[in-house]
C-alpha positions as CSV (number, residue, x, y, z in Angstrom):
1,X,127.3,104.4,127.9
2,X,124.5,102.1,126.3
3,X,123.3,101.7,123.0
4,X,120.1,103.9,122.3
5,X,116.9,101.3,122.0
6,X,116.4,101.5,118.1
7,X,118.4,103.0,115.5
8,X,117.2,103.6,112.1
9,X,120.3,104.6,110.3
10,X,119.7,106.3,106.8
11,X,117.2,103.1,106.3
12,X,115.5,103.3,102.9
13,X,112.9,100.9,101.0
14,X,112.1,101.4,97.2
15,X,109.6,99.3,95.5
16,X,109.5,98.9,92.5
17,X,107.6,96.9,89.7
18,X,108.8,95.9,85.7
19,X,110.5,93.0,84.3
20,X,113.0,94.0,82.2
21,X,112.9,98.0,83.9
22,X,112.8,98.3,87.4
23,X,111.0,101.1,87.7
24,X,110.1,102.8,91.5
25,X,106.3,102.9,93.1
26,X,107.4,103.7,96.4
27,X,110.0,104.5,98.7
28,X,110.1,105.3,102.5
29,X,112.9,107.0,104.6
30,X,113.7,107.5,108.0
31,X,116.8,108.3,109.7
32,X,116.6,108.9,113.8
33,X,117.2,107.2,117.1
34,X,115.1,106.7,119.9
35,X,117.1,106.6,123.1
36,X,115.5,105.6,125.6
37,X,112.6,103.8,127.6
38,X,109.5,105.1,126.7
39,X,106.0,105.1,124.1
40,X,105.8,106.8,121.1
41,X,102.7,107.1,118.6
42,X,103.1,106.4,115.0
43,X,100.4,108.4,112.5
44,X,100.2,109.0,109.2
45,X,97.8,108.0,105.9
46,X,97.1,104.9,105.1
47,X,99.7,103.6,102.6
48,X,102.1,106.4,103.9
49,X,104.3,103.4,104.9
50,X,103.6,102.6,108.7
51,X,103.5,98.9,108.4
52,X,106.3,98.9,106.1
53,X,108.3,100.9,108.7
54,X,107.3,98.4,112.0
55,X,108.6,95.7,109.2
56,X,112.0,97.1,109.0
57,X,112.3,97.4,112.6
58,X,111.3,94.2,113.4
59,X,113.7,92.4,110.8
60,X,110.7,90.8,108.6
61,X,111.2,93.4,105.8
62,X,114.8,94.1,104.8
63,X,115.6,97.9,104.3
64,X,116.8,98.6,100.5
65,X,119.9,100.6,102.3
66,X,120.7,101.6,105.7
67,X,120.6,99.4,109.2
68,X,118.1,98.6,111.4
69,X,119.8,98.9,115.3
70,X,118.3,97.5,118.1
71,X,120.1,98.2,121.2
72,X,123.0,98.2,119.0
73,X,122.4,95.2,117.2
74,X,121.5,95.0,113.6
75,X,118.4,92.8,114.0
76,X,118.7,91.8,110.4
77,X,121.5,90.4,110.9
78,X,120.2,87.7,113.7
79,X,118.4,84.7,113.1
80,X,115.0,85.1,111.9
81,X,113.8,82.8,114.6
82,X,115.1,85.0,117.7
83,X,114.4,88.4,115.8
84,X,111.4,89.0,118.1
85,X,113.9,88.8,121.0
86,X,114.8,91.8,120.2
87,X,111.4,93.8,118.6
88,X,108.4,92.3,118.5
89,X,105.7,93.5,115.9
90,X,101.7,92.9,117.0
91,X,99.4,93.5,114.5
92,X,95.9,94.7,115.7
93,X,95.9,91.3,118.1
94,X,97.9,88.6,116.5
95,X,102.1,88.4,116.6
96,X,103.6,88.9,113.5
97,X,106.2,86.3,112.6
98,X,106.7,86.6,108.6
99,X,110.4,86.6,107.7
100,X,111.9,87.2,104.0
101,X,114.5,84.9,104.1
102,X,117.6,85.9,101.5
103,X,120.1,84.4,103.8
104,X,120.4,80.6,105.8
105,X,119.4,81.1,109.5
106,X,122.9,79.1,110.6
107,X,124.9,82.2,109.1
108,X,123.5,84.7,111.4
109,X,124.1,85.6,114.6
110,X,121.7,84.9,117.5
111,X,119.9,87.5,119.5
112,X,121.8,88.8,122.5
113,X,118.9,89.2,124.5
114,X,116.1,86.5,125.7
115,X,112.8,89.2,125.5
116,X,112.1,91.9,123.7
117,X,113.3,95.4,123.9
118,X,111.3,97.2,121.2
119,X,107.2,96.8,121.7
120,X,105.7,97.2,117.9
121,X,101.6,97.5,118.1
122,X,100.2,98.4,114.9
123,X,96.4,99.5,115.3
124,X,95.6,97.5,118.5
125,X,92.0,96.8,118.7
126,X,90.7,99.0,122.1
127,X,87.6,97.0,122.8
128,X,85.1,99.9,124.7
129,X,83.6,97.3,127.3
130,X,84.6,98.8,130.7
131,X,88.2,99.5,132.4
132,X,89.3,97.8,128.4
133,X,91.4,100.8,127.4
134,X,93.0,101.6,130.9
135,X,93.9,97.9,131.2
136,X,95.5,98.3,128.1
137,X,97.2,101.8,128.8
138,X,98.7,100.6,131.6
139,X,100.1,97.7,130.5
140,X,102.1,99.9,127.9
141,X,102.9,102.0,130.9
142,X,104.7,98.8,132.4
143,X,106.5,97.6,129.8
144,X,108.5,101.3,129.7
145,X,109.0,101.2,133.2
146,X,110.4,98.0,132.6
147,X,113.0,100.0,130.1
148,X,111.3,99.0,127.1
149,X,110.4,101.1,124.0
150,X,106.3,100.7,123.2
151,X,105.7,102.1,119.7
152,X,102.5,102.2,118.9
153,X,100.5,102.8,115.9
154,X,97.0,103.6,115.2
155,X,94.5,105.6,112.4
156,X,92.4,107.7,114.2
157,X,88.9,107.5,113.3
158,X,87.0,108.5,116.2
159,X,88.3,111.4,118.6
160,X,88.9,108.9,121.6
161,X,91.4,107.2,119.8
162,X,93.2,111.2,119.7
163,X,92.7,111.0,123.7
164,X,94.5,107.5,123.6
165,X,97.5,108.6,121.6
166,X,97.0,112.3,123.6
167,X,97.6,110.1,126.7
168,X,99.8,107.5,126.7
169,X,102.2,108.9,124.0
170,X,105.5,111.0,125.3
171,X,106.3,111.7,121.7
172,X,105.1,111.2,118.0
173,X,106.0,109.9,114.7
174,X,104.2,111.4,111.3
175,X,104.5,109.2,108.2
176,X,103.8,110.5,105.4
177,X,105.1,111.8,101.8
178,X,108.2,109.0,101.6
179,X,109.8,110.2,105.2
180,X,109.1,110.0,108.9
181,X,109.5,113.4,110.8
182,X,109.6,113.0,114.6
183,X,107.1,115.5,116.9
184,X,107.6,115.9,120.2
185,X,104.9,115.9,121.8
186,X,101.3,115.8,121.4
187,X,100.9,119.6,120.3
188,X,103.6,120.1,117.9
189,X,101.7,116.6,116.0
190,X,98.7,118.9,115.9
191,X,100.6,121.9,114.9
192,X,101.8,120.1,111.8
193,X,99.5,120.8,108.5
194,X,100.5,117.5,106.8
195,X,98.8,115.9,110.1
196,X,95.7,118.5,110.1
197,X,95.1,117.7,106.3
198,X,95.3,114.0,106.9
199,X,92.7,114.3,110.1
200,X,90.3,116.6,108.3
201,X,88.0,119.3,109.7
202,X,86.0,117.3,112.6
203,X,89.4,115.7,113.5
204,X,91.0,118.5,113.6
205,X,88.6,120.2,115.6
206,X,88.6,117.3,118.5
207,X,92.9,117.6,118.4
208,X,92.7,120.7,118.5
209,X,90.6,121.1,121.8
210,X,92.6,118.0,123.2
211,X,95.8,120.1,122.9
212,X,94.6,123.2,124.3
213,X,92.9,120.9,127.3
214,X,96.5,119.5,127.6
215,X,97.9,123.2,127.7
216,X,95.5,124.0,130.2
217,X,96.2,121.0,132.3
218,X,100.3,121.9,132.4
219,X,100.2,125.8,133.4
C-alpha cells in the first residue's frame, strides 16, 4: 500500500517575540492526511496562517514540532535544493524558492522523486480575459489526473472566485483560530459559521445560493 500524498503529523508553529522572554504571538496547528490524487481549496482570514501552512508543506518554513510527509517522505529532511521535487509552492504567479537553512544541504537526503507531487497555489491571479479561468481550471484538472495533489488557496472577494473554489475543489480546508479543520465538500464549508462570519453578509448570500444550485444540480 502507498504512502498517502501529504502528511501533516501533529505539525505545530509558535512564534514568538522577546529577548530575554520568549513570549508567543502566534501558533498554527494541523494534524490530517490527504490520501490521494485530487484539489482541495484552502480558506480562511487573512493572517489565520495559510501561507504559513503552504510553508510547512513545502519545506521553506520548519514546523516548531511535528513532520511534514510527502508521499512518505519528511520533506524537511531533503535537500533544500530538490524540496520542490516533492511540493511546489506558487505564490499568486511566481515559484517560491525561500529556504531557512538550520542544517548543511550535504547532510540531507535527496528527493526521491524528479517532479512534484504536491501542487501549492496560493491566490493565483485568474485574469477575466476570455477562456482565462477554464484554461486554468483545467490545467488543475490535469495535474490530479496525473495523481497529483493541487492545493489551492484563495480570499474570496468577489462571488466568482466562490464559483471557482465551488468548481474545481473536491474538498476544503478552513484556517482559522490557530487550527485547520477539514470540510468535505463545498456545502459543509458553507455550513460552517466561522466561514459565514469570515465571508460576511453579501458573501454569504452568493455561497449560499452556489450551494443550493450545487444541491439542485446533484438530485
Amino acid at each position: 500500500m502507498s504512502a498517502p500524498l501529504l502528511v501533516l503529523d501533529d505539525i505545530r508553529k509558535v512564534y514568538t517575540r522577546g529577548r530575554v522572554i520568549r513570549r508567543p504571538t502566534f501558533t498554527l496547528e494541523a494534524n490530517l492526511s490527504l490520501e490521494e490524487p485530487g484539489i482541495v481549496g484552502v480558506v480562511g482570514p487573512n493572517g489565520a496562517g495559510k501561507t504559513t501552512l503552504f510553508e510547512m508543506m513545502t519545506g521553506s518554513n520548519a514546523p516548531t514540532s511535528g513532520r511534514v510527509l510527502v508521499a512518505g517522505t519528511d520533506i524537511h529532511g531533503v535537500k533544500y535544493r530538490e524540496r520542490d521535487r516533492l511540493a511546489i509552492h506558487y505564490h499568486q504567479s511566481y515559484q517560491v524558492r525561500r529556504f531557512r537553512k538550520r542544517i548543511p544541504s550535504a547532510f540531507l537526503a535527496p528527493s526521491p522523486t524528479r517532479t512534484p507531487l504536491v501542487h501549492l497555489f496560493d491566490e493565483p491571479q485568474f485574469n477575466l480575459q476570455d477562456g482565462y479561468i477554464g484554461f486554468m481550471l483545467d490545467f488543475f484538472r490535469k495535474l490530479r489526473d496525473e495523481g497529483r495533489l493541487v492545493i489551492l488557496c484563495m480570499h474570496p472577494t468577489a462571488s466568482w472566485h466562490l464559483d471557482i473554489l465551488a468548481e474545481i475543489a473536491g474538498q476544503f480546508l478552513f484556517v482559522a483560530g490557530g487550527g485547520v479543520t477539514r470540510m468535505a465538500d463545498f456545502r459543509s464549508l458553507v455550513a460552517e459559521q466561522r466561514f459565514r462570519l469570515y465571508l460576511g453578509p453579501e458573501m454569504t448570500r452568493a455561497a449560499d445560493a452556489i450551494a443550493m444550485a450545487a444541491r439542485s444540480s446533484t438530485r
